[in-house]
N, C-alpha and C positions, 0 to 999 in steps of 0.2 A: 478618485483622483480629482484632483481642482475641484473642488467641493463648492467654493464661495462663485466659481464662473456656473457652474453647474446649475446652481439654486437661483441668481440672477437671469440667465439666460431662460430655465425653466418657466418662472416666475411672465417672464416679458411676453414668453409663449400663449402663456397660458390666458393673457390679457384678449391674444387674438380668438383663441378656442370658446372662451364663455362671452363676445362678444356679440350680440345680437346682429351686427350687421358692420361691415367695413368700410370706411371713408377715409377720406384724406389724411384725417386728425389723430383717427387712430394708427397709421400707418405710422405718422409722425413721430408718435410716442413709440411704437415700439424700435422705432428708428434710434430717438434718444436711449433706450432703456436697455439695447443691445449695446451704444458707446462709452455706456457706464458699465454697462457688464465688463465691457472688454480693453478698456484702462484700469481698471479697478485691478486687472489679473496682468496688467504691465505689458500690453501687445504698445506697440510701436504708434501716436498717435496720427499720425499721415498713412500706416495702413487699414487705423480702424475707420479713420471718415471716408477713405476708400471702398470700404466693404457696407459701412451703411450709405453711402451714396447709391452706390449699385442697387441696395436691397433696396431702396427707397422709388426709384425709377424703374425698377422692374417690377412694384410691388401695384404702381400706379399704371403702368402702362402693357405690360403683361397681358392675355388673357389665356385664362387657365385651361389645359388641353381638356378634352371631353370626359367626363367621368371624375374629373377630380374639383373638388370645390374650389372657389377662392380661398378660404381659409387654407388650405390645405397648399395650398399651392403657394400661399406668401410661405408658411413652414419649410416649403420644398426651398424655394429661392434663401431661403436663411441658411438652411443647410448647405445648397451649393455654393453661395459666398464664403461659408467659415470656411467648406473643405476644401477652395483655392486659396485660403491664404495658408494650409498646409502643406500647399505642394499637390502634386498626384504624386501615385502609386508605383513605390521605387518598381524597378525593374533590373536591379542587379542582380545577375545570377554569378556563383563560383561556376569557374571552367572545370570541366570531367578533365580526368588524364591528365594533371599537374599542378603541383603545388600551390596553392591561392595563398599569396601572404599577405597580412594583413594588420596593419599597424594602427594603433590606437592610441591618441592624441590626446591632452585634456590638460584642464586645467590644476594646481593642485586642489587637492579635496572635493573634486568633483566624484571621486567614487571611482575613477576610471580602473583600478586593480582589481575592485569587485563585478566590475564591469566583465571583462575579461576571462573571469571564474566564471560569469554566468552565461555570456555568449558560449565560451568552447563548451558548458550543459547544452544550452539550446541547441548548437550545432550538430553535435554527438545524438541528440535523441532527434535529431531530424537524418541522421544514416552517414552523417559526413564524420570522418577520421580525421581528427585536430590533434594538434603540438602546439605547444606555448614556447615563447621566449622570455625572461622577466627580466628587461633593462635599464628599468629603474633603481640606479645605483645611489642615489640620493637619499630618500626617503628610508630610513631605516627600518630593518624589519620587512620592508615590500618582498623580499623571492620568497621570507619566509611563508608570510600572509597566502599570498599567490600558490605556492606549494600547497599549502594546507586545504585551500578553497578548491583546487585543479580537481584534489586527491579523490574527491566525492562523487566525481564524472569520471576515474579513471584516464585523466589526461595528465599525460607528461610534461613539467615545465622544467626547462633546460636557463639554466641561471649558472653564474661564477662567484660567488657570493665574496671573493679577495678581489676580484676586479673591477676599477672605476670608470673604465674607455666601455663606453654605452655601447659606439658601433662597431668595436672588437668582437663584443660578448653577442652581439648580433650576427656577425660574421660567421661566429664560431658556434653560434645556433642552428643557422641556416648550415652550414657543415653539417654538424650532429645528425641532422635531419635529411639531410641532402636522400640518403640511400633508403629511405621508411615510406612505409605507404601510406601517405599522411593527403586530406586532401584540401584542409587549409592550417597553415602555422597563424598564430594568432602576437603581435607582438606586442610586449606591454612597455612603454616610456615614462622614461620622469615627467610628474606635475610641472608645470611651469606657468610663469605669466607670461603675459605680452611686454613687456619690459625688461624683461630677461635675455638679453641678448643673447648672453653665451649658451643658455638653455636653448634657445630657440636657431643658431649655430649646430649646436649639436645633434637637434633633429634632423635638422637640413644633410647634416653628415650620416646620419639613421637611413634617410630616405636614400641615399645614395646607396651607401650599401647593400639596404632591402630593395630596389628599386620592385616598391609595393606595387600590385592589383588593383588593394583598396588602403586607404585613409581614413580611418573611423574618427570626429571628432567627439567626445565626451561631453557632455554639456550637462553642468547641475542645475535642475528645473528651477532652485528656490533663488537664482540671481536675478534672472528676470533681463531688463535690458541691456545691463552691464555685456552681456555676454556676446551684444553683437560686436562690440572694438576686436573681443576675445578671439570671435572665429574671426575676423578680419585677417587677423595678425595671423594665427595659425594657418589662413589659407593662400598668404602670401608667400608663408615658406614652404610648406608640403600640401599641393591642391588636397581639397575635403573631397570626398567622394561622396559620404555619409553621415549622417548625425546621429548618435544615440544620446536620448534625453533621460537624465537619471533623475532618481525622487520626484516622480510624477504619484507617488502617494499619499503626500501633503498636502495641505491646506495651500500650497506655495504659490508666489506668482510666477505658475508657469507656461502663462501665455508669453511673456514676454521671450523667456528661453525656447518657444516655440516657433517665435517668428523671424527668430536670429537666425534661422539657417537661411534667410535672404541672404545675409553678409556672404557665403559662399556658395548662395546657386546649388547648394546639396539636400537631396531629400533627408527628412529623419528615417531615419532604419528601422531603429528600433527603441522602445521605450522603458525604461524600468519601472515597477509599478510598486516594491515591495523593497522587504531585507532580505527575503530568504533567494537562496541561490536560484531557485524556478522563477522568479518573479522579473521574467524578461519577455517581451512579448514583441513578434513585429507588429511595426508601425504599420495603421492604414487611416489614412484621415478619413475616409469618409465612415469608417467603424469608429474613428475616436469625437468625431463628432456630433455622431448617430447617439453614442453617447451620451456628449453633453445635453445635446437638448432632450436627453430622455425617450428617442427616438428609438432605442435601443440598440445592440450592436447585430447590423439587420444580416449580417455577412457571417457571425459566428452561428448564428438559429441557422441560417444555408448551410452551415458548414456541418454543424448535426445536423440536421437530416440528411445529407448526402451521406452519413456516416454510418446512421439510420439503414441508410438504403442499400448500403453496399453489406451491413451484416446481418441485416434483418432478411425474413422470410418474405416472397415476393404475397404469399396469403395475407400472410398477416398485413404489411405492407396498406394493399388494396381494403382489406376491412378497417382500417385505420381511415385510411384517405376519405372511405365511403360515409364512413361517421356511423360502420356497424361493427364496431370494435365490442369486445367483450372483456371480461373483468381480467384475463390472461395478458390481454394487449396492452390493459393499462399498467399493469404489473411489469410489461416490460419496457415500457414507456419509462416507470419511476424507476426502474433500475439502470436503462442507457442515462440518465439524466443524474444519476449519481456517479456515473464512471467519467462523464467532463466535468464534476467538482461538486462543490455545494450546492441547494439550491439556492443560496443567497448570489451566489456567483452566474447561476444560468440565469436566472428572475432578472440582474440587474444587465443582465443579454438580450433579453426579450422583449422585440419594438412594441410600445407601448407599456411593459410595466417597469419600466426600468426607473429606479427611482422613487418608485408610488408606490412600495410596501416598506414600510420603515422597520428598525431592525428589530426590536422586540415584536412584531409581531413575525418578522422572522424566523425567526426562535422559536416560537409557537410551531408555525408551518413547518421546521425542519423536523421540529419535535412529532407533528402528526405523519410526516411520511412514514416517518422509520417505525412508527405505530401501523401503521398501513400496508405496510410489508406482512407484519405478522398474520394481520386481517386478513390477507389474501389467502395468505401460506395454511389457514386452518380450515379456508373454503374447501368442499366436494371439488372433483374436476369437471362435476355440470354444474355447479353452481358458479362455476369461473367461466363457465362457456355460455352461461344465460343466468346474469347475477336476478332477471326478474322473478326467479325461483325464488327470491329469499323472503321469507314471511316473517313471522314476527320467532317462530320457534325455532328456527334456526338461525334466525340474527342473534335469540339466546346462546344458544350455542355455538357460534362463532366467536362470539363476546368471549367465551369464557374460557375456549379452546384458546384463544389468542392472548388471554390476562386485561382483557379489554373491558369499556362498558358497552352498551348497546347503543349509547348516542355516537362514542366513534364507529362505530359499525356503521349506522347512518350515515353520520357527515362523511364517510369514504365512498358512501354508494349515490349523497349528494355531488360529490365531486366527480366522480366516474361519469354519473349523466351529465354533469355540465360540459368538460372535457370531450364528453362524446357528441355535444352538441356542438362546442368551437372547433372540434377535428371535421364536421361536417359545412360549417358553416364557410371556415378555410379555404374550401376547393372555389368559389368565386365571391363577386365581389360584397357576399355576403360578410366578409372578414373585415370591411372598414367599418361597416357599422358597430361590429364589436371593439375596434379599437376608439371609434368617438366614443362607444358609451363607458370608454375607458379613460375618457377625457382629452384622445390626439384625436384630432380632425375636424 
């Protein structure tokens, strides 16, 4: 996502990491080379000379807490500048015991109906019981659309498809639903502009109605500034509660669509990242800008391991952590790591390598796990509990029980020790020194 801020901001980083020593001057430039990042991607320009003022005066007058470098610590303060110009970290919870409704705003063609389809998946696979209402009577084709997208989450969308009175068909949803164990209705509106009076009337009459919980504005990443008059106007007539920022897939300028939830004082929610209905993720800036600067998303690697730790064995666990793991461990290392997705997807998760393997040689690596699996699967059960059994005549033999040759036999028992040397390295602050020679710090 944001591809073109991602390789700028990278890039400026990277000036300070191979820099022999830090002065005024260079502080300067990375001060310029972050303001070019960050109009280039359409942020607001009185909030970017805000943020490199900041970074500039803390970069110089600062001193870095103990154990951490200077270098390291200018990265740290770049970091804490981008993730307040995202807000902090919403804190909206649905209420238990009663219906959460929740109405969803947008502009047209910002995506908001696919929106909708993809929030009530997310909701449903995080244990909450959703209803849909489809009240955009405008746009033709929308209950149908809506219906069809709902059906693959098993959610029910309550639509009039002869009725043109928006907050009738709301009325008459919130009925439907009234007596169901539902534990948020989700409503979806006509597109509109900010010039649109009667459309934005008509909300206003919605909001009445529904008298909503929450206010979801929709926002399409690839406008960019435009969109702050947008929510301006949207939050003059039904307060925002929330922002969800759509086509954050693109190349697009979607700093700009990022900094527009200034105009209504509402955190973003949540982000769209794809086409496919899963590709909705909440919002956390300091994961999204962990991100950008290749910092990695330091909050999802916490979020495996705690996942790690809650299914895995407390032995294994401890042999892991001590960095005396054996060929069993790493096997299921590679297999918890393929059940949160690809590894192109975990890789571009992981502080420090996120960004730094490009995608063909991707390909490669993804190609060698799934080789590696076999590898394992044709070992002895001692030779998986102490892989320094394997010699040269049973690395033949392994080779060939697996369809393998003997150099992947190797490069799997080169990676096992390496692994087993970063899983040991981890437990203190032996683990920055692996991420400089990884090129952060």
């Amino acid at each position: 996502m944001l591809d073109n801020l991602k390789e700028s901001l990278r890039g400026a980083i990277q000036k300070i990491v191979k820099s022999s020593g830090i002065d005024k001057e260079l502080i300067k430039e990375l001060s310029k080379d972050v303001q070019r990042a960050l109009l280039q991607s359409d942020v607001n320009v009185k909030l970017v000379l805000e943020i490199t003022k900041n970074l500039e005066e803390r970069s110089l007058n600062e001193t870095p807490p103990p154990g951490l470098s200077r270098k390291d610590h200018i990265v740290k303060i770049l970091y804490d500048e981008l993730s307040k110009l995202l807000g902090n970290e919403t804190e909206f919870k649905f209420q238990s015991g009663k219906q959460n409704k929740v109405i969803l705003l947008g502009i047209q063609g910002s995506g908001k109906t696919t929106v909708v389809a993809k929030l009530s998946k997310f909701l449903t696979k995080q244990g909450y019981s959703v209803g849909v209402i489809g009240a955009d009577t405008y746009r033709p084709g929308a209950l149908v659309q809506l219906r069809t997208m709902c059906e693959k989450s098993n959610v029910e969308v309550y639509g009039e498809e002869n009725n043109k009175d928006s907050p009738d068909i709301v009325k008459n949803g919130l009925r439907h639903y009234e007596n169901l164990p539902l534990d948020i209705i989700l409503i979806d509106t006509a597109g509109r502009h900010k010039q649109e009076q009667d459309l934005l009337e008509e909300m206003e009459r919605i909001n009445k109605v529904t008298n909503p919980d929450l206010a979801l504005l929709v926002i399409d990443g690839t406008i960019g500034q435009q969109c702050f008059n947008q929510a301006e106007a949207f939050h003059k007539t039904v307060p925002v509660g929330g922002i969800i920022v759509t086509k954050l897939d693109s190349s697009a300028k979607g700093g700009g669509a990022i900094a527009a939830s200034a105009a209504t004082g509402a955190q973003i929610m949540y982000i769209g990242t794809g086409e496919r209905i899963d590709d909705l993720e909440k919002f956390s800036p300091t994961r999204f800008v962990g991100r950008l600067l290749g910092m990695g998303d330091i909050q999802a690697v916490l979020d495996l391991a705690k996942r790690l730790e809650n299914e895995g064995d407390d032995v294994r666990l401890k042999r892991i952590s001590s960095g005396k793991m054996n060929m069993e461990d790493f096997f299921y290392q590679l297999e918890e790591v393929t059940k949160v997705g690809s590894l192109r997807g975990f890789l571009d998760n992981m502080p420090g390598l996120s960004g730094m393997v490009k995608d063909d040689q991707l390909d490669q690596m993804e190609g060698r796990v799934s080789k590696w699996r076999f590898i394992i699967q044709s070992m002895t059960k001692d030779e998986k509990a102490d892989p320094d059994l394997l010699n040269s005549s049973r690395i033949k033999r392994i080779a060939r029980g697996s369809g393998s040759s003997e150099h992947e036999v190797k490069e799997l028992l080169k990676n096992y020790k390496n692994s087993k040397s970063m899983m040991k390295a981890s437990k203190g602050r032996q683990m920055q020194g692996n991420l400089r020679r990884l090129g952060f710090g």
